[in-house]
Backbone as JSON Lines, residues from 0, in Angstrom:
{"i":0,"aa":"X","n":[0.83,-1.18,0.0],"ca":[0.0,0.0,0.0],"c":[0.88,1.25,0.0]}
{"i":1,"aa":"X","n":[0.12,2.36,-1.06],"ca":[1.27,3.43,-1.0],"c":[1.25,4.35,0.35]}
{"i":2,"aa":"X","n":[2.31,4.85,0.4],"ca":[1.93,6.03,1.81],"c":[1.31,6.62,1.26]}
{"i":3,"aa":"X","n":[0.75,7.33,2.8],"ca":[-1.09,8.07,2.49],"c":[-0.46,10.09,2.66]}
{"i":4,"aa":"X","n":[-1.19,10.59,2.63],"ca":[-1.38,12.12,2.81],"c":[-1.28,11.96,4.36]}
{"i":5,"aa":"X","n":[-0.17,12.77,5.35],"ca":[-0.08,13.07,6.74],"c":[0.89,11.94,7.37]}
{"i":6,"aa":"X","n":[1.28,11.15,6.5],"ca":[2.57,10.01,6.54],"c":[3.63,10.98,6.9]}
{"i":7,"aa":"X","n":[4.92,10.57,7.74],"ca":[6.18,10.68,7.47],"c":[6.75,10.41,6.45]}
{"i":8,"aa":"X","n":[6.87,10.73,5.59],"ca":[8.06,10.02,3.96],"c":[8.65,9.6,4.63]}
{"i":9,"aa":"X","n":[8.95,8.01,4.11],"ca":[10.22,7.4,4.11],"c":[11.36,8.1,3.72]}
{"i":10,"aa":"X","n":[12.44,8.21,4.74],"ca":[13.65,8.96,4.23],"c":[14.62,7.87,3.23]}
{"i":11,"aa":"X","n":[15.55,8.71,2.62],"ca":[16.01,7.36,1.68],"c":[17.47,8.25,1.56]}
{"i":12,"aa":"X","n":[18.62,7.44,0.61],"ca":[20.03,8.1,0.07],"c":[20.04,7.15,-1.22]}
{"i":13,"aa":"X","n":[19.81,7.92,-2.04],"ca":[20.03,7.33,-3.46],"c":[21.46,8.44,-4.42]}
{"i":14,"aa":"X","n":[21.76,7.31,-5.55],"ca":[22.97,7.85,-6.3],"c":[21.96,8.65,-7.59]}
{"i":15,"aa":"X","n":[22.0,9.96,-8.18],"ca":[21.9,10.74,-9.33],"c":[22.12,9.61,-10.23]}
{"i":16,"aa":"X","n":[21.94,10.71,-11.28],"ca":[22.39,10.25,-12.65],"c":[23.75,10.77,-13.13]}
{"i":17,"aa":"X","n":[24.22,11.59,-12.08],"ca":[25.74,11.77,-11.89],"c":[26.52,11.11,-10.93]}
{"i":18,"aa":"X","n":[26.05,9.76,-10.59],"ca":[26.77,8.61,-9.48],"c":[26.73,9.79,-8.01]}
{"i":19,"aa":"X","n":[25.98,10.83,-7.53],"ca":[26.32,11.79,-6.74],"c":[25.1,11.26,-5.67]}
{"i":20,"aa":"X","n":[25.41,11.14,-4.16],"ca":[24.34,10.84,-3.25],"c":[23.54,12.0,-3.21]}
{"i":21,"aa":"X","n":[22.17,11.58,-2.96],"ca":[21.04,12.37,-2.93],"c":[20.08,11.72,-1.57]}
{"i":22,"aa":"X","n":[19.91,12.32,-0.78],"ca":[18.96,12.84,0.46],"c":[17.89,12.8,0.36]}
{"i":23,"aa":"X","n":[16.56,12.49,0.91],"ca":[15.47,13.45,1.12],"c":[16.03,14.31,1.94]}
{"i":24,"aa":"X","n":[16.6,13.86,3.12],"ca":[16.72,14.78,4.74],"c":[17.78,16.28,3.79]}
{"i":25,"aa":"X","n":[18.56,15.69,2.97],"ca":[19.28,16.96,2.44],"c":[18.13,18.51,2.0]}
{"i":26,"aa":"X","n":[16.8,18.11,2.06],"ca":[16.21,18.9,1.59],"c":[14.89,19.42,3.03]}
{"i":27,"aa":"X","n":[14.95,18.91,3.98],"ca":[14.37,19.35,5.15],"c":[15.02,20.47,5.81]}
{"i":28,"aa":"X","n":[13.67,20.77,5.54],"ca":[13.59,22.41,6.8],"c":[14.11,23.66,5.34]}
{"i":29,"aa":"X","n":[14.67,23.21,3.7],"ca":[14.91,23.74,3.08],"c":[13.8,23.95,1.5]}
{"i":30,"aa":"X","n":[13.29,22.75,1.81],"ca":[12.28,23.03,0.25],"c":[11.21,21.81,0.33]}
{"i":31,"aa":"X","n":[10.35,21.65,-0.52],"ca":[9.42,20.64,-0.83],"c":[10.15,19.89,-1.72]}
{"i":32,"aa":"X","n":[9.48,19.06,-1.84],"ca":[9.9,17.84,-2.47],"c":[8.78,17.37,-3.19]}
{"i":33,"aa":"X","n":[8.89,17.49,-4.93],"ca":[8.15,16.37,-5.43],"c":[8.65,15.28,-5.7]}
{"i":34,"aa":"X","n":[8.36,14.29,-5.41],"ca":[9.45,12.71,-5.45],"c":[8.21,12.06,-6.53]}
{"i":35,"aa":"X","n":[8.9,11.89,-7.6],"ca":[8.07,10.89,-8.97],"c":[8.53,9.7,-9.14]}
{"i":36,"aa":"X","n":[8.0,8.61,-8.77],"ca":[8.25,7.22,-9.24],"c":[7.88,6.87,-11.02]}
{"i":37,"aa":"X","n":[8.81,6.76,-11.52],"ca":[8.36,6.2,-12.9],"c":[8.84,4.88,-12.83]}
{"i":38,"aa":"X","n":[8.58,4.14,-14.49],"ca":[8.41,2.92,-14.43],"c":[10.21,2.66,-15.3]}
{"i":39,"aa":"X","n":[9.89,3.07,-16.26],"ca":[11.18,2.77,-17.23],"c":[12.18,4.23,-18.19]}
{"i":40,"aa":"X","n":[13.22,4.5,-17.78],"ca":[13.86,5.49,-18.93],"c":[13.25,4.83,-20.66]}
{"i":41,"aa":"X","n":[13.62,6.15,-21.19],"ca":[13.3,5.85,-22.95],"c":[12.28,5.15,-23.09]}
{"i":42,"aa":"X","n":[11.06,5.0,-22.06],"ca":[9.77,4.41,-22.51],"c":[8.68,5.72,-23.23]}
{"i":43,"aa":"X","n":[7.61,5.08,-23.53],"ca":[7.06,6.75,-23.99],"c":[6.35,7.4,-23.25]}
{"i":44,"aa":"X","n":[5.44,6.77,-22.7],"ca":[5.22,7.65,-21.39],"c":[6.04,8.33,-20.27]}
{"i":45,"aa":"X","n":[6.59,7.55,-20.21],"ca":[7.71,7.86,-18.83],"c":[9.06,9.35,-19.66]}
{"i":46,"aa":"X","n":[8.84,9.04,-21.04],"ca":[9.66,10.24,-21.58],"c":[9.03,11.31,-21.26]}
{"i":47,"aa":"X","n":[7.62,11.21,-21.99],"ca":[7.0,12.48,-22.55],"c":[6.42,13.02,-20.96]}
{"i":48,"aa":"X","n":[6.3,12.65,-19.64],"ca":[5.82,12.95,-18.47],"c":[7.16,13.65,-18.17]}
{"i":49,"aa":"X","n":[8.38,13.16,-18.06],"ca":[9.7,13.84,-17.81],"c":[10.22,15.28,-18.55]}
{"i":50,"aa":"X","n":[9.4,15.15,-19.94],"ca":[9.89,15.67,-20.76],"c":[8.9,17.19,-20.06]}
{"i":51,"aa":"X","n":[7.79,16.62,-19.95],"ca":[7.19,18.08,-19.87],"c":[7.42,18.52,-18.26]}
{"i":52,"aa":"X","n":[7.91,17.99,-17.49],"ca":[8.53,18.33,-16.03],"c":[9.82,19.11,-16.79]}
{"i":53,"aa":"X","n":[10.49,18.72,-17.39],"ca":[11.6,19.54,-17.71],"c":[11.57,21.13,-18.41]}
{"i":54,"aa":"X","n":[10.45,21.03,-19.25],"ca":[9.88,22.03,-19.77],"c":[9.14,23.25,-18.99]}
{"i":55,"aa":"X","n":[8.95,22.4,-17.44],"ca":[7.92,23.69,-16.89],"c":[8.65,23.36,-15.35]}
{"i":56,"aa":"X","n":[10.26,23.31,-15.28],"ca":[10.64,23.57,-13.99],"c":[10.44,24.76,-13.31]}
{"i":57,"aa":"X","n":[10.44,25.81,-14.03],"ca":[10.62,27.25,-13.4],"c":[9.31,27.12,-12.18]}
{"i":58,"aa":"X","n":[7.75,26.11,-12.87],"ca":[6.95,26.27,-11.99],"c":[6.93,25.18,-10.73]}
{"i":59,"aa":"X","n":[8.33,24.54,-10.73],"ca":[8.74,24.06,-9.34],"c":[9.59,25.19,-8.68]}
{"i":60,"aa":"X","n":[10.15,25.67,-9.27],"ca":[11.53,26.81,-8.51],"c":[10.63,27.24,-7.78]}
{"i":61,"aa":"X","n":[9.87,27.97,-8.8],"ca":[9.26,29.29,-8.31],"c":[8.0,29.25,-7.19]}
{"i":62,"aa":"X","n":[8.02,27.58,-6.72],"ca":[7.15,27.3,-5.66],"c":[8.15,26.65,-4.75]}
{"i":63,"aa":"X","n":[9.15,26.64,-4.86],"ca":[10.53,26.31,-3.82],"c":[10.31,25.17,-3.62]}
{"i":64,"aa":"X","n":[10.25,24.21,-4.64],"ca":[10.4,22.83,-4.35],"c":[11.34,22.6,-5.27]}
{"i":65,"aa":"X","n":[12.03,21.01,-4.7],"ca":[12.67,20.34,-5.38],"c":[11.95,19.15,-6.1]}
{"i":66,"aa":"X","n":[12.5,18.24,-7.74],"ca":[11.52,17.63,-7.97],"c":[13.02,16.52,-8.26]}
{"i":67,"aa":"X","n":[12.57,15.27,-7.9],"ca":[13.33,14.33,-7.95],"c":[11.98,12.91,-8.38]}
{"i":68,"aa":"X","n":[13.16,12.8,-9.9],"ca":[12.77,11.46,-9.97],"c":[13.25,10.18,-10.11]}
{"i":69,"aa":"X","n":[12.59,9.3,-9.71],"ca":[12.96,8.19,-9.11],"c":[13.02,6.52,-10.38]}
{"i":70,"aa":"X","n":[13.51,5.92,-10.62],"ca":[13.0,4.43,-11.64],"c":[14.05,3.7,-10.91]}
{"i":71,"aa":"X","n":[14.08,2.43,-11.54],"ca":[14.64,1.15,-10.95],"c":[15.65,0.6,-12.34]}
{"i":72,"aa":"X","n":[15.79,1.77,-12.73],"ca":[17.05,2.08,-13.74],"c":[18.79,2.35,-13.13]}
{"i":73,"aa":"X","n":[19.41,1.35,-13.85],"ca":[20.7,1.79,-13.05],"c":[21.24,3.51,-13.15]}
{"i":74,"aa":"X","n":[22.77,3.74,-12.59],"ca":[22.66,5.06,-12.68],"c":[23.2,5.53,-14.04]}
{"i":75,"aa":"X","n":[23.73,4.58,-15.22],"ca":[24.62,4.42,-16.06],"c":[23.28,4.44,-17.25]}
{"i":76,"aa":"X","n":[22.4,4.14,-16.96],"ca":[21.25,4.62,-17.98],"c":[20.51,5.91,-17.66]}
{"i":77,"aa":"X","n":[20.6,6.02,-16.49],"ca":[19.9,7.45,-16.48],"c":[20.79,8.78,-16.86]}
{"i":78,"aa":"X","n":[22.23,8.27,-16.83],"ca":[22.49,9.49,-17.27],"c":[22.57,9.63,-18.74]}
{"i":79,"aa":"X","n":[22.9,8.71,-19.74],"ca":[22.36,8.55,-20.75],"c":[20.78,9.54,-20.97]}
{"i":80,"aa":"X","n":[19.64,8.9,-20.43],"ca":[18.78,9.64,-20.93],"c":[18.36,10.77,-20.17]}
{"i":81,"aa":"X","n":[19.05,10.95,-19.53],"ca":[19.15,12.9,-19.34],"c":[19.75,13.4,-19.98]}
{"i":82,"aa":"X","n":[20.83,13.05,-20.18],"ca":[21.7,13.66,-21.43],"c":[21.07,13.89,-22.92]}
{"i":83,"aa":"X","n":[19.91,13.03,-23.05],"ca":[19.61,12.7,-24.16],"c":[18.59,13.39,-24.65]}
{"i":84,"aa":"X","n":[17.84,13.76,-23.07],"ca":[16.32,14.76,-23.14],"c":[16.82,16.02,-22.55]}
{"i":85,"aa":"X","n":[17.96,16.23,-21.79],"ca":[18.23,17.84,-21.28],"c":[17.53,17.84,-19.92]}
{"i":86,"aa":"X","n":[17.79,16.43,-19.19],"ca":[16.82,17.04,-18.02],"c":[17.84,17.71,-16.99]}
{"i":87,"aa":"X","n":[17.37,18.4,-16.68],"ca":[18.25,19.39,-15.15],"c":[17.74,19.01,-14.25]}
{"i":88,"aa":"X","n":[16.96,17.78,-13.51],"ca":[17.07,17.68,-12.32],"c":[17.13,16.31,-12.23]}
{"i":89,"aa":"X","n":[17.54,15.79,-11.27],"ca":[18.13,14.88,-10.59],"c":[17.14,13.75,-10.86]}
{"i":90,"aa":"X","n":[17.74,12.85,-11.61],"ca":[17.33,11.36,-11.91],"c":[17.7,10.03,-10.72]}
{"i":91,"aa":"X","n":[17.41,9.86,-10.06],"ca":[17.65,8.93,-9.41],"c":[17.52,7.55,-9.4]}
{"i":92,"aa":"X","n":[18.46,6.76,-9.17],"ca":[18.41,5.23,-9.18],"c":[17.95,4.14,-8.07]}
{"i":93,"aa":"X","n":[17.23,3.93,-8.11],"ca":[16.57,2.69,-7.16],"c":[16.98,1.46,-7.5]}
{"i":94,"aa":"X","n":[18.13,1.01,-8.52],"ca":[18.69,0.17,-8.93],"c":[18.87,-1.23,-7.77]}
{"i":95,"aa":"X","n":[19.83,-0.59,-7.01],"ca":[20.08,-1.79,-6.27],"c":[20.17,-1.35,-4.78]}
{"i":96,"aa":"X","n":[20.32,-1.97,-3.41],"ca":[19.4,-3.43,-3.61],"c":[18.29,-2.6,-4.38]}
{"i":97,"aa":"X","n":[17.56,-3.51,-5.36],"ca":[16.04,-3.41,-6.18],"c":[15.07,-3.05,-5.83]}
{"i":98,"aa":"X","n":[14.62,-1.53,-5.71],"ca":[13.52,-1.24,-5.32],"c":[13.13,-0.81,-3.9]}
{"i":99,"aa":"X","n":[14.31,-0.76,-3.45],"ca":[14.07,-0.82,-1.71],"c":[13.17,0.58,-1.69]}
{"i":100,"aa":"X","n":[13.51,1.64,-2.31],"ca":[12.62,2.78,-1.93],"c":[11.76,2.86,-2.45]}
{"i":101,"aa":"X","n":[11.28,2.36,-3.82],"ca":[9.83,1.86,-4.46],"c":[9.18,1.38,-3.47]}
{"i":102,"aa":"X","n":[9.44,0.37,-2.73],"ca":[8.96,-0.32,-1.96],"c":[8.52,0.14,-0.58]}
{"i":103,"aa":"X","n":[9.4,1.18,-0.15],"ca":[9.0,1.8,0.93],"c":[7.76,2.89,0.72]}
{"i":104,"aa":"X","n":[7.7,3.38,-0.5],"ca":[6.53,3.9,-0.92],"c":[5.3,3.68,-1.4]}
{"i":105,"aa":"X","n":[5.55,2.12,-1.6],"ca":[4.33,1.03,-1.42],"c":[3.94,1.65,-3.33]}
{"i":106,"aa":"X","n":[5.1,1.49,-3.73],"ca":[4.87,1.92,-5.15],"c":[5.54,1.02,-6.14]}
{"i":107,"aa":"X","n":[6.24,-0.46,-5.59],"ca":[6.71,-1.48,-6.57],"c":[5.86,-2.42,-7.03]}
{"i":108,"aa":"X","n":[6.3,-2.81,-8.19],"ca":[4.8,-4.21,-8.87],"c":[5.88,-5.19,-8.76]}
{"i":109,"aa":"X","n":[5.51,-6.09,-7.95],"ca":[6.42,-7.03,-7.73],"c":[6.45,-7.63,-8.9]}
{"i":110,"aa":"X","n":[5.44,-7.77,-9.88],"ca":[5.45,-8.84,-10.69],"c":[5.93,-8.16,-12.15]}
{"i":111,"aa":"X","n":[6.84,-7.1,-12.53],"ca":[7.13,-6.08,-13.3],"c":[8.37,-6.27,-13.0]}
{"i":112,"aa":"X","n":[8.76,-6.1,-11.84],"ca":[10.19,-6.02,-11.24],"c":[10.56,-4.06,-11.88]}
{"i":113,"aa":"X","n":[9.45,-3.23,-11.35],"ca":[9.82,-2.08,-11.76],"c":[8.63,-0.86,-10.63]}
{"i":114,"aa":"X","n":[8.83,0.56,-10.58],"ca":[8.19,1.25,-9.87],"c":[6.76,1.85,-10.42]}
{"i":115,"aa":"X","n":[5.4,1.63,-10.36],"ca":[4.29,2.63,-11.13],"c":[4.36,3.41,-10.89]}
{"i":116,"aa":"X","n":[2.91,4.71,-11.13],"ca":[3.58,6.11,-11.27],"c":[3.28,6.18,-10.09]}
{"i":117,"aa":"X","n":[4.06,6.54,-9.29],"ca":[3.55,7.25,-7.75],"c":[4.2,8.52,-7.88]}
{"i":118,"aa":"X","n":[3.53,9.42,-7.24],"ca":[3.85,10.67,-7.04],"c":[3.3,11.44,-5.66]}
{"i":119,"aa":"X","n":[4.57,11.67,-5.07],"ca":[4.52,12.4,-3.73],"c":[5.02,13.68,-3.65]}
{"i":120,"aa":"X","n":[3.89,14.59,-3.15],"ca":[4.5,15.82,-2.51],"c":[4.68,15.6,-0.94]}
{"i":121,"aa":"X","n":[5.75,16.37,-0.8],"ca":[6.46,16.07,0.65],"c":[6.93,17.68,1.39]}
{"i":122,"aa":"X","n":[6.68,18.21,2.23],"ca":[6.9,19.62,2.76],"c":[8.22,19.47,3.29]}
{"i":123,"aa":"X","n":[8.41,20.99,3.75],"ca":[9.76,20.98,4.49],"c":[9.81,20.36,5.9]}
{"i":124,"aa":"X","n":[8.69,19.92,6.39],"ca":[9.31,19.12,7.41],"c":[8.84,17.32,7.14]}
{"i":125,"aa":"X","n":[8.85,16.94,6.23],"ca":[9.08,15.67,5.56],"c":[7.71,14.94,5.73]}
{"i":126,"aa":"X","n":[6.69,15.92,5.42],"ca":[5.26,14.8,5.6],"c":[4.84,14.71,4.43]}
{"i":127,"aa":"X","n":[4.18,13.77,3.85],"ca":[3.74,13.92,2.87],"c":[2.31,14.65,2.45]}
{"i":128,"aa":"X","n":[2.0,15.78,2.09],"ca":[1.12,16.36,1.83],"c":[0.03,16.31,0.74]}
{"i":129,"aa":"X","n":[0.48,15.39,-0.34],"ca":[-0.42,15.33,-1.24],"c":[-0.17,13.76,-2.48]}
{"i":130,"aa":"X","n":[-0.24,13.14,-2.61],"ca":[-0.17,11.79,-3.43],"c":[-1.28,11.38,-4.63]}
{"i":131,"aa":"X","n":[-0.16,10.79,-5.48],"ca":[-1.52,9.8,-6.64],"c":[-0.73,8.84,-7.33]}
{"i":132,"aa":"X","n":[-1.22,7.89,-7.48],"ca":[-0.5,6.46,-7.65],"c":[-1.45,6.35,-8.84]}
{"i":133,"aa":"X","n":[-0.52,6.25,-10.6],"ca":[-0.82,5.46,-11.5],"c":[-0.42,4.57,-11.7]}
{"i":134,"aa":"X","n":[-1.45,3.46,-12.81],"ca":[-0.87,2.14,-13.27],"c":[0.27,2.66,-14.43]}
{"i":135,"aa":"X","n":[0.83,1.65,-14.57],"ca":[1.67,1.61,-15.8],"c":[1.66,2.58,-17.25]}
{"i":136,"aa":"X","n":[0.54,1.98,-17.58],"ca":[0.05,3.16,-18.78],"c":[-0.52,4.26,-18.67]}
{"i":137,"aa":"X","n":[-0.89,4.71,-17.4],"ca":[-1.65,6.28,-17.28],"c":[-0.83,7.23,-16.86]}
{"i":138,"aa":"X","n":[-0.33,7.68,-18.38],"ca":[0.37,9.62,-17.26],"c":[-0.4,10.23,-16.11]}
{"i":139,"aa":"X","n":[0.79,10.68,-15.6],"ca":[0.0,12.17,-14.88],"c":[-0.21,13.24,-15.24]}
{"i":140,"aa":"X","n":[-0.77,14.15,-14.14],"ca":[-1.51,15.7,-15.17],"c":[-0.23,16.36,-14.17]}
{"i":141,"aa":"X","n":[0.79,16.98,-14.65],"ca":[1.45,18.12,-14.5],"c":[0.73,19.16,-13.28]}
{"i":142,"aa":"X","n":[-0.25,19.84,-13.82],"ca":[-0.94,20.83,-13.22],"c":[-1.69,20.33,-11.94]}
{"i":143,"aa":"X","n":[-1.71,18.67,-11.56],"ca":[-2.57,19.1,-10.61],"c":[-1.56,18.74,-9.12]}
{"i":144,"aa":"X","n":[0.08,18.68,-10.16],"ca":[0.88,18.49,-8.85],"c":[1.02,20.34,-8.33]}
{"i":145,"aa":"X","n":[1.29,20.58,-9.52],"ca":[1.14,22.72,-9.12],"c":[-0.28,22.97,-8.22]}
{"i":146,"aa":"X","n":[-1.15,22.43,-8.3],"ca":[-2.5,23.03,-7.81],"c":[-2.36,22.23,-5.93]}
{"i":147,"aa":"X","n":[-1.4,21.45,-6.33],"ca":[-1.29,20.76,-4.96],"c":[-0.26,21.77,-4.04]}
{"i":148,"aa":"X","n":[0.69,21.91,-5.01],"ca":[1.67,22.62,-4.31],"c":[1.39,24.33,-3.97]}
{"i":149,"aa":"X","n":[0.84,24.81,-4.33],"ca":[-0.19,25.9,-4.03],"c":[-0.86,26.19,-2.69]}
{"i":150,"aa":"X","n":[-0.84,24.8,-2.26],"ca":[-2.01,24.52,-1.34],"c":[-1.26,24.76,0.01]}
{"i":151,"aa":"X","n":[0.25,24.5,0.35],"ca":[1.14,24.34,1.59],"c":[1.98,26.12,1.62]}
């Protein structure tokens, strides 16, 4: 089951797509956090959802969050396809052990061996404030993570 709205986030330390450790706690008491579980790099959904996060960061800045996303992609492919789409923010690997933070977010398909779409907003003092968990094939709507983040 995924974590709910008024949860503690699971804290986690994952490697970039520049082999570089990444925090949640690095970002407490300093910014929000949108944390995106996708399923696969270079898939088409999972592009074109990244693609348009990349396109409309200014409307994370400019709400002082950070947006980190997450797959069960090593770190040696993700930087590949950041490189490949221009993303500027932090790709993260859930590679190995497999899924451990998918899993803590109650967002792995065991039977996929990969993460669905979960998507968490998380405040500066690490609760989670707002969530929505897709299947495999259903994007998310961009705007209604902004209409969420509006809200704190």
């Amino acid at each position: 089951m995924a974590i709910q709205v008024g949860d503690k986030a699971p804290g986690f330390e994952l490697k970039d797509n520049h082999g570089r450790t990444v925090k949640l706690s690095d970002f407490r008491g300093e910014k929000n956090v949108v944390l995106l579980f996708y399923p696969f790099a270079f898939t088409g959904v999972c592009t074109g959802e990244l693609c348009e996060l990349r396109d409309n960061l200014p409307r994370f800045a400019d709400r002082d969050t950070q947006l980190l996303a997450v797959s069960n992609d090593s770190i040696h492919t993700l930087r590949v396809f950041a490189e490949q789409e221009g993303f500027e923010y932090p790709l993260l690997s859930d590679f190995w052990p497999h899924g451990n933070v998918s899993r803590a977010y109650g967002v792995f398909d065991e039977d996929k061996g990969c993460a669905v779409r979960g998507t968490f907003i998380i405040d500066k003092e690490g609760v989670v404030r707002w969530t929505v968990v897709n299947g495999l094939p259903d994007a998310r709507d961009l705007n209604e993570y902004v209409q969420a983040l509006d809200t704190l």
